[in-house]
C-alpha positions as CSV (number, residue, x, y, z in Angstrom):
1,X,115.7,160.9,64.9
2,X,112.5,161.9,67.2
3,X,109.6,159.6,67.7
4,X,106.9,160.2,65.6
5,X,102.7,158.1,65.7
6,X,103.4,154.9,64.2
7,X,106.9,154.7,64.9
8,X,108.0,151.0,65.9
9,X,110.2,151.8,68.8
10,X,112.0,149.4,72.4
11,X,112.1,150.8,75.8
12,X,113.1,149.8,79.2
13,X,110.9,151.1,81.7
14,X,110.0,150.8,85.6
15,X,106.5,151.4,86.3
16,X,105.8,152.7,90.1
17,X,102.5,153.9,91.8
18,X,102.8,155.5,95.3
19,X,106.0,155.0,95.3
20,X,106.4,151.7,94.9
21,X,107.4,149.7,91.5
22,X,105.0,147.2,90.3
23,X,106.8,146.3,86.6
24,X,109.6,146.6,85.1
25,X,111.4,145.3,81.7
26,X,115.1,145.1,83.3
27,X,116.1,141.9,85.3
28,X,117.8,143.2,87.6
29,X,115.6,146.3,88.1
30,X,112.8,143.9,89.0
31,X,115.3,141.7,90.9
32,X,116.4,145.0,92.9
33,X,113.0,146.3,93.3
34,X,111.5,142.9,94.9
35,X,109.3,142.3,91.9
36,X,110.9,139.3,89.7
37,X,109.1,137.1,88.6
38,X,110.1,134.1,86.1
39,X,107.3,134.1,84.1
40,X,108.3,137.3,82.6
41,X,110.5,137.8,79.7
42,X,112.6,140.8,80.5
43,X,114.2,143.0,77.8
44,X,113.2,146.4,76.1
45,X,109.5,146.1,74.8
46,X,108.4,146.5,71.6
47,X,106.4,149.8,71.5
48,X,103.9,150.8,68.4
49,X,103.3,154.7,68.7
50,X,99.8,154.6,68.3
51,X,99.0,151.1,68.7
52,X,97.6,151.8,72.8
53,X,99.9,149.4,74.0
54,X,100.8,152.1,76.9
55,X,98.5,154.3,78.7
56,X,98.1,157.4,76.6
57,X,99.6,160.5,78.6
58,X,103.0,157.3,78.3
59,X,102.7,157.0,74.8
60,X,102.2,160.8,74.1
61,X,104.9,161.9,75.8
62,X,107.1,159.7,73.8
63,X,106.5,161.6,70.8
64,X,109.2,164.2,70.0
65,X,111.4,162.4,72.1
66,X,115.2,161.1,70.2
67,X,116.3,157.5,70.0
68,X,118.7,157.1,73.1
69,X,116.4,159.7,75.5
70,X,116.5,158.8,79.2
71,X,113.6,160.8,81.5
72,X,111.1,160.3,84.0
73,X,107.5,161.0,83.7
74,X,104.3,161.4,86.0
75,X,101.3,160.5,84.2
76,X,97.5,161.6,85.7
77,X,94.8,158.9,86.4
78,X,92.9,160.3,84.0
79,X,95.7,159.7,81.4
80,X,96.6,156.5,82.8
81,X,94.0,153.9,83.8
82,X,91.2,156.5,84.2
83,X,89.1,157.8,86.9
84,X,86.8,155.2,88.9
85,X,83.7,154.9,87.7
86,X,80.7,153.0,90.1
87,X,78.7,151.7,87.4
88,X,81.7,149.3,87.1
89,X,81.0,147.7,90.6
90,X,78.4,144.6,90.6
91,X,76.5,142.5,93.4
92,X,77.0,138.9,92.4
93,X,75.4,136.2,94.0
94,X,77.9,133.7,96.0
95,X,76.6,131.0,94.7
96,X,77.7,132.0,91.3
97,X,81.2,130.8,92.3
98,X,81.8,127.3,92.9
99,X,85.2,125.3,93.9
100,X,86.7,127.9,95.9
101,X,85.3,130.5,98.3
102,X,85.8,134.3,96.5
103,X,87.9,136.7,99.5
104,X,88.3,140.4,99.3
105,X,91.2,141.7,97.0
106,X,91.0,138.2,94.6
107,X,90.8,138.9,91.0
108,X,87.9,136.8,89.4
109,X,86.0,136.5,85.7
110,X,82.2,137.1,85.6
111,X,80.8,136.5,82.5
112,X,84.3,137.1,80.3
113,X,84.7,140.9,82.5
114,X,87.4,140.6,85.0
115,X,87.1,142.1,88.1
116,X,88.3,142.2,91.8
117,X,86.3,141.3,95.3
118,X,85.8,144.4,97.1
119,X,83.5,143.3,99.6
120,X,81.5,140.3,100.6
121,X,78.3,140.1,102.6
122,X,76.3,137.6,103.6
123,X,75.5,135.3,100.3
124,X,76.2,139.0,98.3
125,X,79.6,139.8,96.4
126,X,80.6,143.0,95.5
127,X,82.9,142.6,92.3
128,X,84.7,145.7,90.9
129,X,85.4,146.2,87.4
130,X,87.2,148.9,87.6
131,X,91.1,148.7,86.8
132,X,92.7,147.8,89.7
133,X,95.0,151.1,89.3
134,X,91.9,153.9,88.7
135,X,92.4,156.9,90.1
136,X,96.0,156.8,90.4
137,X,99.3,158.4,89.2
138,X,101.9,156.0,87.3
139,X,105.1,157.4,87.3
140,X,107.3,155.9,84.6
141,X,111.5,155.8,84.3
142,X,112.3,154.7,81.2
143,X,114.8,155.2,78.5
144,X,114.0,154.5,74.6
145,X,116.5,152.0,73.5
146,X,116.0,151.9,69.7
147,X,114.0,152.6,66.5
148,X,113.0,149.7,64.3
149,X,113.3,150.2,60.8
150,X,113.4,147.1,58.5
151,X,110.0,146.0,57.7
152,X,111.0,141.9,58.3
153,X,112.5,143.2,61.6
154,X,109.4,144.7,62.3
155,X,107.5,141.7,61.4
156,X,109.5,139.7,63.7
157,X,109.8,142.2,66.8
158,X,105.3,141.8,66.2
159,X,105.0,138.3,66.3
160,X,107.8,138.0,69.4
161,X,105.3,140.5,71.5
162,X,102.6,139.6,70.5
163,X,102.7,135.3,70.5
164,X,105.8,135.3,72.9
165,X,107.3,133.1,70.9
166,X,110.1,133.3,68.1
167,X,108.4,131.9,64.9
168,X,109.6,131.3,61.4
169,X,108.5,134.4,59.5
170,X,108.9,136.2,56.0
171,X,107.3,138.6,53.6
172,X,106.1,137.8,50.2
173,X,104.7,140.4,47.6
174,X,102.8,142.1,50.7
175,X,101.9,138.9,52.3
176,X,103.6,138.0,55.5
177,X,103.9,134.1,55.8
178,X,104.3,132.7,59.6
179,X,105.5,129.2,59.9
180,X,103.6,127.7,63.2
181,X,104.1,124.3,64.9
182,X,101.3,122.3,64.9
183,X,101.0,121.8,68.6
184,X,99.8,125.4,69.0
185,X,96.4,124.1,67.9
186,X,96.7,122.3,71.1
187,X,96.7,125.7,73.1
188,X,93.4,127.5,73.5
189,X,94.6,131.1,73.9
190,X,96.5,131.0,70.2
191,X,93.2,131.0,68.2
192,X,93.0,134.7,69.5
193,X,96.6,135.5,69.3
194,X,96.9,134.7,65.8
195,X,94.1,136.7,65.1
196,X,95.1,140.4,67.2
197,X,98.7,139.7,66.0
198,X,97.6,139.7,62.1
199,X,95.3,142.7,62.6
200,X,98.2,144.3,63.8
201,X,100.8,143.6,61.2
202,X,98.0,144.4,58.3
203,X,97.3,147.9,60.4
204,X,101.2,148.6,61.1
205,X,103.1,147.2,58.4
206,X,100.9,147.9,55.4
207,X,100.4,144.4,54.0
208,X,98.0,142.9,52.2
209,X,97.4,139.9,53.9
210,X,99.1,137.5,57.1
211,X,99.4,133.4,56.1
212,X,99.6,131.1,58.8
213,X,101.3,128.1,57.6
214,X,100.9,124.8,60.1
215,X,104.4,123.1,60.4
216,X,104.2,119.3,60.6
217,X,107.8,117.8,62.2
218,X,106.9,114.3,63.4
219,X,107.9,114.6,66.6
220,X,105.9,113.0,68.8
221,X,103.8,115.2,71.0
222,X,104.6,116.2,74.9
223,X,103.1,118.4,77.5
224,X,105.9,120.7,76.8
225,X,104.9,120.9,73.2
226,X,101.3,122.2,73.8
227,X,102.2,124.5,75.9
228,X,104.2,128.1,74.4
229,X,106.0,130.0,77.5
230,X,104.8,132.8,79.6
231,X,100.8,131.7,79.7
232,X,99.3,134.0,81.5
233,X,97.7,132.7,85.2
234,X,93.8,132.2,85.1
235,X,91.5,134.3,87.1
236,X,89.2,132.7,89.2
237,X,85.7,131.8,87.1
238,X,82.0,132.3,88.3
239,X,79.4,130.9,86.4
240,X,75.5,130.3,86.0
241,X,73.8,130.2,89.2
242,X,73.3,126.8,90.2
243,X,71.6,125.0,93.2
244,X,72.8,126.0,96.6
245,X,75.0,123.3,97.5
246,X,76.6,122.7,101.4
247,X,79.3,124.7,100.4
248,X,79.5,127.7,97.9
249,X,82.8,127.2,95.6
250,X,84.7,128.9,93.5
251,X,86.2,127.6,90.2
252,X,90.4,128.1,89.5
């Protein structure tokens, strides 16, 4: 069987750049390679064809390629995270930040764009929206583990990349039903989960519609509850300009 657009598909790969390897989706790869980190949950990853979950010189040079393949492949910036474009850099005022002094190299959010701190002068930073890997060449090793066929499986394999959680899930006459625990109401980032991960299962499984169904336990609530694995680490915030103050800050 080759790989085909709109194939659900796992592979392991190692991401490098210049060398040096800055992901991976084995343990011990990462382990080996200095780049583990516990936050991550290692295993093959879920791959759409067609979805744009990879660069896209990655993801087209997947297709044609048979279940069980094993290569290595250098992929052009401008196939990968593009070429740098200046329009993308902006001069924010210092005293946007507050809490915690911006430095060069620290990624922050301007008005819901992330960027990084290029330069700072004066009262003046220079934030650069540009993808911190433009204008380079990812090389990727990877091998392509399996195909998924069974729609439910599929359904599943979605929801597991997608929430980073393993929920209760089932199709019904074209409806895919996903049992959630109440708690996640607690956790800001699910509102927008729930809503990429049933665009994508109505787009790439062909159903009619995606239920959420809130599950009600009684247990009594705990930090631990509220708060799904994996969350992501925040970005340092600016905001409005405000009075100058004694001290400029930035806000974690």
């Amino acid at each position: 069987m080759t790989v085909k657009n709109g194939d659900f598909i796992r592979i392991d790969y190692t991401e490098s750049v210049d060398g040096q390897a800055i992901a991976a989706t084995d343990k011990d790869v990462a382990t080996e390679k200095g780049i583990f980190d516990e936050e991550i949950q290692y295993g093959p990853h879920l791959i759409v064809i067609g979805a744009g979950q990879l660069v896209k010189g990655f993801e087209e040079d997947l297709i044609g390629k048979e279940i069980g393949y094993s290569g290595k492949v250098e992929i052009p910036a401008e196939k990968a995270f593009g070429l740098r474009d200046p329009k993308k850099v902006e001069i924010v005022p210092l005293n946007r930040f507050k809490d915690k002094k911006p430095v060069v190299g620290m990624r922050v959010g301007v008005e819901n764009k992330v960027g990084t701190v290029t330069r700072i002068i004066g009262r003046k930073v220079s934030v650069d929206y540009n993808h911190p890997l433009v204008d380079k060449t990812i090389v990727y090793e990877f091998k392509i583990v399996e195909s998924v066929e069974d729609r439910l499986e599929k359904l599943k394999a979605l929801i597991k990349t997608f929430s980073r959680m393993d929920l209760e899930a089932e199709i019904k006459d074209d409806v895919a039903v996903i049992t959630v625990p109440w708690e996640l109401s607690y956790y800001k980032e699910w509102l927008m989960i729930r809503r990429g991960l049933a665009e994508m299962i109505i787009q790439h499984l062909g159903l009619k519609e995606v239920d959420y169904v809130e599950k009600h336990t009684g247990e009594r609530v705990t930090s631990q509850l509220i708060s799904p694995p994996g969350k992501e680490p925040k970005e340092v915030e600016a905001t409005e300009p405000t009075e100058p103050k004694s001290e400029d800050k930035t806000e974690a």
